[in-house]
N, C-alpha and C positions, 0 to 999 in steps of 0.2 A: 604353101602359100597361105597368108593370111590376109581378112578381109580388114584394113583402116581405114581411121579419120581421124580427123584432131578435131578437138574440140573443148569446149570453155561449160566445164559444172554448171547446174542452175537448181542451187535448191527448192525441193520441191518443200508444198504448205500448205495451209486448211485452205487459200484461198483455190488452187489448184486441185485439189482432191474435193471441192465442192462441184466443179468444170466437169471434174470426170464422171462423179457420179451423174451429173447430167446429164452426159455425152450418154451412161452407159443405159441410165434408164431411155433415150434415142433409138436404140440399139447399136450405138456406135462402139468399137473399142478401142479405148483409149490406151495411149502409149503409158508403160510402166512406168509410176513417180521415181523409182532409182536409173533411169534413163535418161531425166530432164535435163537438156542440155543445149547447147547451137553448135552445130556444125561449121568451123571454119572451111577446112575442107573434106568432101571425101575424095580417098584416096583410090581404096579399094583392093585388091589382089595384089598383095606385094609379096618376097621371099622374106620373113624371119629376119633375117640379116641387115635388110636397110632400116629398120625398127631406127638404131642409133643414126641414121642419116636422115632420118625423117625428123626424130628428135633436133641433131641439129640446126636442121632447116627453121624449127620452132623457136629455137633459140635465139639463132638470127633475126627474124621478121618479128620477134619482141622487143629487142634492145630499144630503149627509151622509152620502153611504154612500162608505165610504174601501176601497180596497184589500182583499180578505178571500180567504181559503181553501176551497178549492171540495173538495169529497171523494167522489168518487164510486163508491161500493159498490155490491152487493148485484143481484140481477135478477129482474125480475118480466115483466109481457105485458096488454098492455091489448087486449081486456077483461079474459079471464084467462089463465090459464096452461091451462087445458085446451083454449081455443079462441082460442090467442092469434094478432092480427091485426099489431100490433107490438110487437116484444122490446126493454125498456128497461135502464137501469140506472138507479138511485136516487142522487140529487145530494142533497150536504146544502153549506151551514148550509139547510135548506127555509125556513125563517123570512125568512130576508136576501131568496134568491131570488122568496118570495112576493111579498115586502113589493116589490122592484122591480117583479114583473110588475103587481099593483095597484095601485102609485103610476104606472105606464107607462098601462094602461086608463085611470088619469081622464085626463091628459095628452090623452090620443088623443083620450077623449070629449069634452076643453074644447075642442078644436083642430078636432072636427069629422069625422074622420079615422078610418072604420070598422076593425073588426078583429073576429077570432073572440074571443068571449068565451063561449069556455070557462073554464070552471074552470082555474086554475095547476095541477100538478102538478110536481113538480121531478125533470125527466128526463130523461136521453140515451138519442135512438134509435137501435138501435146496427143494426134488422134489419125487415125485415115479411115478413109469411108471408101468402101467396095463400090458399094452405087450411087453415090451422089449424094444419098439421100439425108439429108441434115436439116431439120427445123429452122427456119431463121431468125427463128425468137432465140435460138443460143447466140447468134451473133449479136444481134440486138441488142440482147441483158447483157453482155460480155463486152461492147466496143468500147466502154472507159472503166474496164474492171484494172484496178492494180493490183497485179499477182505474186510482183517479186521484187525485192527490193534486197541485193548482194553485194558483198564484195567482191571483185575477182583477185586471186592471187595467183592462180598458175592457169594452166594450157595444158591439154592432156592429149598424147596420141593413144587412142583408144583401138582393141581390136573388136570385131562383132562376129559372134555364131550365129549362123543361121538356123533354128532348127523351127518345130515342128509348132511351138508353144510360142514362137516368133525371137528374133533377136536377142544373144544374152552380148552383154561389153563387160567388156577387162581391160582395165588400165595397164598398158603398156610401157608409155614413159610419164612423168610429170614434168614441167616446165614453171618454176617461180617464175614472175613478173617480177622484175625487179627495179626497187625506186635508180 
């Protein structure tokens, strides 16, 4: 069994490796910049084998959706900012992003092929906090920071190791966008 998700690249940059030093002089530990990504869906515990059906799925829930501009501003903390457990940053177009991860869910749910079905939110995790404890002057200085500014050309089903040093990802399939 391996652990999935798919998900959509988000290069990291000085502007994001400035966040993390911050976070880390906090004593927060911030998520690896070769990580930076959003989550369309996770999957999680699959066999090996549905890899190419997972792939498909991605393939499907893309069609018509061409190439597009990923933007990624602003910081917030889920749950909140006064007891935040993870520190995000806010992806837009949210509409395009949504509209993939729900066209992704029925994919998955035709094909049989479980996943968290949480709610979409459109967001890069950049940090999580054990105790809560986060300064509010990093949200502060951060709610109209612009972080990123990309193109998207594919879709990736990703797998993740769990170990010891925290999560390592390995690209599994890739997925053009295509006009």
């Amino acid at each position: 069994m391996i652990r999935t998700f798919v998900s959509i690249p988000v290069p990291d940059n000085s502007e994001m490796d400035s966040l993390r030093r911050e976070l880390r002089v906090a004593g927060i530990r911030p998520s690896p910049p070769e990580q930076t990504h959003i989550t369309l869906r996770f999957i999680g515990d699959v066999q090996e084998s549905k890899v190419k059906r997972i792939a498909a799925c991605v393939e499907r829930a893309s069609q018509g959706i061409a190439p597009f501009e990923l933007r990624v501003s602003g910081i917030g903390a889920f749950p909140n900012e006064n007891r935040p457990s993870v520190i995000w940053l806010g992806a837009e177009p949210a509409g395009t992003l949504r509209t993939l991860a729900d066209r992704l869910a029925e994919e998955l749910r035709k094909e049989g092929i479980g996943f968290d079905a949480k709610p979409f939110r459109a967001h890069v995790t950049v940090a999580r906090s054990r105790d809560g404890d986060v300064p509010l002057r990093i949200f502060d200085s951060h709610r109209d920071t612009l972080f990123s500014e990309s193109q998207v050309r594919e879709i990736l089903v990703m797998r993740s190791d769990l170990g010891p040093g925290g999560a390592k990802h390995t690209v599994l399939a890739r997925v053009p966008l295509l006009k």
